[in-house]
C-alpha positions, 0 to 999 in steps of 0.5 A: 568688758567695757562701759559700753558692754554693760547691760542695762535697760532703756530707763537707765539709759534714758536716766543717764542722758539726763542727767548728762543732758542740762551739763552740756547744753549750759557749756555748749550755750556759754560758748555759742551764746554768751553776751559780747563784751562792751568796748571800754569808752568815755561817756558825757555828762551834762554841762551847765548852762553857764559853763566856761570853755576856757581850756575846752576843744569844742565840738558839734554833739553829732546825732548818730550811732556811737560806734568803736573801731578795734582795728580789725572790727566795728562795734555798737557800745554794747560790743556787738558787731556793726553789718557793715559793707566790706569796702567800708571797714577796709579804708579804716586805718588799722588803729583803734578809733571811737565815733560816730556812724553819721548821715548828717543832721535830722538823718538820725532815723536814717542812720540808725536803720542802715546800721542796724541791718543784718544785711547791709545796703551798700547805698545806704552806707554811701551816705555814711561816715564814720566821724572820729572824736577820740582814739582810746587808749592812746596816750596823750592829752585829748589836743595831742589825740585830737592832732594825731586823727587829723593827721591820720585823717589827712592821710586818708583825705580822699577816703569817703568813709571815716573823718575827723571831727572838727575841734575849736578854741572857744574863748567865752561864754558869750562866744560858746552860746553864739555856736550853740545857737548857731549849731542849733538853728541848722538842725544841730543837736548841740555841743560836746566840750572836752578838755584839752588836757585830759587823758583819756578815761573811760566812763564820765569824767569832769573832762568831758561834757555835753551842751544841749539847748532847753527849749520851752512849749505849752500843751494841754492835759489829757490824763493822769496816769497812776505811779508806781513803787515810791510813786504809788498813790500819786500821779506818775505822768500826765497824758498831753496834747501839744499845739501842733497836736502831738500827744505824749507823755511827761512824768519827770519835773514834778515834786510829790507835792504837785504828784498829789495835786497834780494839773488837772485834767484839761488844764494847760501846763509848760513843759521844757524839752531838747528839741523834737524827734523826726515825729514831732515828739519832744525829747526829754520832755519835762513839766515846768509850771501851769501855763496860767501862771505866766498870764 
């Protein structure tokens, strides 16, 4: 008699399935639905304002979608996989590549739609490139990998889907604010300095940084919103309203000293930001000072 030949009634054959049942939808779930892994890749810290680029290559930071080519696939940084065009990853060189999917400045809502579709469109992807800043992995200081891509880059110069991107010498840093400026007034993001004699590390290092500019506004305050956690019975963000009328939030740059006197409500604070999204809304925006206390 086998397994299969013993009586048994409905109940126990429903008890046994159960108890079956959550062991195999855990291994079937783990093997269908587990997270993709994350390329390892080196990350940006903030530069100071006043630092020295002496023994940097220097870049423009480009406003795109960080993406990493394995050899064989393209990938967001969280590992998933990028819906490209099949025409698209067929010109990328079979070696590994780390860039950025980029449209041209003030493009990146643009960018950041086209890639994420599940279905690509191959016109929108015609007015993208994969621009490449590093090869990780590679042996080598960042100025020989920086001449290994544009070697491989002259090799494929008629290619319309990937380049290399351009690194300079700056010599100062009277020179560096001139390019950043520069970079800037033509709807550039800012810089990336990255040191010419460094291996390649993933995650932050001191070998690679980027430069933004700080700019400053005024805006008038429309509310205070509670914080939370440590922040609790203090105010968390102010409400604004800008000149050109954009509202939005600001709750970082206060001490818990003005988080308990915070401005009040229909007052007029400066705040700094890094430039505006496509909206008009200040990025990063953080609180500075009343305005009154510039008059």
């Amino acid at each position: 008699m086998t397994a299969f030949d013993i009586p048994c009634t409905r109940r126990q054959a429903l008890a046994v399935l159960a108890v079956a049942w959550p062991a195999a939808h855990v291994r079937a779930r783990t093997r269908t639905d587990s997270a993709p892994e994350a390329p390892r890749l080196a990350l940006l810290s903030e530069a100071r304002p006043d630092i020295d680029p002496s023994g940097y290559l220097v870049s423009e930071k480009l406003d795109g979608v960080r993406a990493f080519w394995d050899g064989s696939r393209l990938r967001f940084r969280s590992g998933l996989i990028v819906r490209a065009p099949e025409w698209f990853t067929a010109a990328l060189p079979p070696v590994v590549l780390d860039g950025e999917l980029w449209g041209g400045r003030e493009s990146f809502d643009f960018a950041s739609g086209t890639v994420r579709r599940i279905t690509p469109d191959d016109a929108s992807w015609r007015t993208l490139r994969l621009m490449v800043f590093d090869l990780p992995g590679e042996t080598g200081d960042f100025a020989t990998r920086t001449a290994r891509i544009a070697a491989l880059a002259a090799a494929a110069s008629s290619s319309t889907v990937w380049a290399a991107v351009e690194q300079t010498q700056i010599p100062d840093r009277t020179a560096l604010q001139q390019r950043l400026a520069s970079v800037v007034r033509g709807g550039g993001e800012g810089l990336v300095l990255h040191r010419a004699d460094a291996p390649w590390s993933p995650g932050r290092s001191r070998a690679l940084w980027k430069l933004k500019p700080l700019h400053d506004a005024e805006a008038q305050v429309l509310a205070h919103e509670p914080g939370r956690g440590r922040l609790a019975d203090m105010m968390g963000a102010v409400r604004v309203r800008n000149a050109g009328g954009i509202e939005f939030r600001i709750g970082t740059g206060f001490t818990d000293a003005q988080r308990r006197d915070p401005p009040p409500v229909g007052s007029w604070i400066s705040y700094t930001h890094r430039g505006v999204t496509a909206s008009g809304v200040p990025r990063f925006a953080s609180y500075w000072r009343p305005h009154d206390a510039e008059l």
